[in-house]
C-alpha positions, 0 to 999 in steps of 0.5 A: 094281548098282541098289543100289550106284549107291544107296549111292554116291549116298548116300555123295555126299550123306554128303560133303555132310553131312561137309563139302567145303572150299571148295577142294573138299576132303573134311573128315572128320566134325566131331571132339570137342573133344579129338580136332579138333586132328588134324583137318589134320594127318591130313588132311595125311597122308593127302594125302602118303600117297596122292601117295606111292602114286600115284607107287609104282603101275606105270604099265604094268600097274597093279598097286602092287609089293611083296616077294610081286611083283604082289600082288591084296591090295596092289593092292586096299588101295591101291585102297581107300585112294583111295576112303577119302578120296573120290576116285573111278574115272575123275575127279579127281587120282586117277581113273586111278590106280584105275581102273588098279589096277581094271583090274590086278585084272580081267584076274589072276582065274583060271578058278575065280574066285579072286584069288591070284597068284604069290608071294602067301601064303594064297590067301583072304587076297588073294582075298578083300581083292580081292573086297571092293574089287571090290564096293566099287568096284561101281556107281562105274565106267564101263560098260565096266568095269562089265559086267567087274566084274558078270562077275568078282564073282559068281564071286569071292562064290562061291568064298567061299560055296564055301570056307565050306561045305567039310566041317569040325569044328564047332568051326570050321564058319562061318569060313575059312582060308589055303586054298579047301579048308581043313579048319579056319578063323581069325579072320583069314581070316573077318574079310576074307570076312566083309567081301566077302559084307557087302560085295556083300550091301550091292551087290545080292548075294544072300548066304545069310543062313546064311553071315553068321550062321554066320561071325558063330558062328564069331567067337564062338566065338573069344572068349577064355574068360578073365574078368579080375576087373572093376574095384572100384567106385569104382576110375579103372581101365578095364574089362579087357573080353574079346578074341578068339584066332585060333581058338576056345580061343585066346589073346586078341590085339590085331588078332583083337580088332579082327577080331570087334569090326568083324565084330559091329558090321557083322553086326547086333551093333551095340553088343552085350556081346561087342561092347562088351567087345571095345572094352574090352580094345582100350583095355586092351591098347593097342599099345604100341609102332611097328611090333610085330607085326601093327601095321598090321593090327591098327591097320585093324581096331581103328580100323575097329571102335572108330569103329564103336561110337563114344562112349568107346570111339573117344574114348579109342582116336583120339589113341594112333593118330594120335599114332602114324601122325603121329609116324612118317609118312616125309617122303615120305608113306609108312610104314615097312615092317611087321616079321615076317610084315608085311614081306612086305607092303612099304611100299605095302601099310603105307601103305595099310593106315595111311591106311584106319585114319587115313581112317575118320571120312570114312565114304567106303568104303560097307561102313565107313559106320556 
């Protein structure tokens, strides 16, 4: 907890750094001259999204609706998109409408640790979304709710721990999947754990520095083994770079690119060939159009990950997303449901999952600090 209450104090003198209006509002980072002119209407965006959330949250339980009913990921997403533009537990406009959801996330743990409720798919999904917010909030709460997340966290880390180390082939060993027991592993579900143990290891918690390096194995090994022929010299042409597949031996996609490259840049491969290679093919294979499968997934990841390797790489990746995000941005500050698998995610969750990925140069989540 010392070490949380750390990182929040530094992330207070960050958004000194950033810039607080003189009405007392949060300004992203100074942006590049090409990129500055979206400065306010992102900010506009995010303002509405959150307004739209906060007046989309039951106000009995706490908890933030969508087709799979009372949803931990959902609910912990939202959470998190409060705390991406700065509002924090129990003060300001915002206070109590996290620390409801806060609450909402306590009281649905079960005996093992894990947060999963009814109507939810893919157990470690939610779990462990929820347990990243939970470290996240850590050290940010009143007392009270302080002594339940200390309670409630280390039991969620380690079914994590426990999920990880379950008997698999080697070709999968590091990662995780749908299930706590789950005998094989995918880039998506050992994206999410990989940022909770970051996460509560950035909190105080004693994770195994095995864990986070066999996962980081784990991701590797989910590159793509193609090699696209490299530019001629002299050609205007961007580097093809190489992606990542959902399982080793698969083929490269957009949102498990974005997956390994914020897993690398975050576990000690800051700027690494795989790394670099991996913004590359982002910016080669861009999303092409609103609402395509995955897109708000993918959009989260790959903005997390290319504002992490900066430069070029977040240059040329920044306008194609805000253009995007402010084109289709609904009048009452929420963004249209996702298609296929996404769907069943509601409008909530792609609201909040829109604003982390257009709220990410105002570094206030600890884990997404560069």
């Amino acid at each position: 907890m010392t070490a949380r209450r750390n990182i929040f104090l530094a992330a207070c003198c960050m958004a000194i750094a950033v810039g607080i209006t003189p009405s007392g509002e949060l300004r992203a980072d100074k942006a590049s001259a090409a990129l500055a002119k979206y400065a306010k209407p992102v900010d506009k965006a995010i303002d509405k999204a959150l307004a739209y959330l906060a007046a989309r949250q039951n106000k009995k339980e706490g908890y933030w609706p969508s087709p799979m009913g009372k949803s931990t990921a959902v609910t912990s997403l939202s959470v998190m998109a409060f705390l991406s533009k700065g509002y924090t537990p129990g003060s300001g406009p915002y206070g109590e409408v996290i620390n409801a959801g806060i609450d909402f996330i306590l009281r649905n743990q079960k005996p093992n640790g894990l947060y999963n409720n009814r109507g939810e798919t893919g157990p470690m999904y939610s779990h462990s979304i929820t347990t990243l917010m939970l470290s996240e909030v850590s050290g940010m709460v009143d007392a009270e709710r302080q002594k339940k997340i200390d309670q409630a966290l280390p039991k969620a880390v380690k079914l994590i721990l426990t999920a990880q180390q379950v008997r698999k082939s080697p070709v999968h060993q590091g990662g995780w999947r749908y299930q706590v027991r789950s005998a094989d592993s995918d880039i998506s579900c050992t994206g999410w754990a990989l940022m909770a143990l970051r996460s509560a290891r950035n909190n105080g918690t004693a994770i195994p520095k095995k864990a986070t390096d066999d996962a980081v194995k784990f991701v590797l090994r989910c590159r793509s083994r193609a090699r696209p022929p490299k530019p001629k010299p002299g050609s205007k042409d961007l580097p093809p770079g190489v992606g990542f597949g959902y399982q080793p031996g698969g083929g490269a996609g957009l949102a498990r690119t974005g997956t390994a490259v914020l897993c690398l840049e975050l576990c000690g491969h800051h700027r690494s060939k795989e790394s670099l290679e991996g913004g590359d093919w982002i910016l080669a294979n861009p999303q092409k159009s609103y609402g395509e499968d995955f897109f708000y997934y993918g959009l989260y990841y790959c903005s997390q990950g290319m504002f992490q390797l900066g430069g070029r790489h977040w240059e040329r990746f920044a306008p194609h997303m805000y253009e995007m995000m402010l084109k289709f941005q609904r009048k009452d500050g929420s963004w249209p449901q996702g298609s296929r698998n996404e769907s069943k995610g509601g409008p909530c969750y792609s609201t909040a999952m829109g604003v982390l990925a257009i709220a990410v140069t105002y570094r206030q989540l600890p884990i997404y600090q560069r």
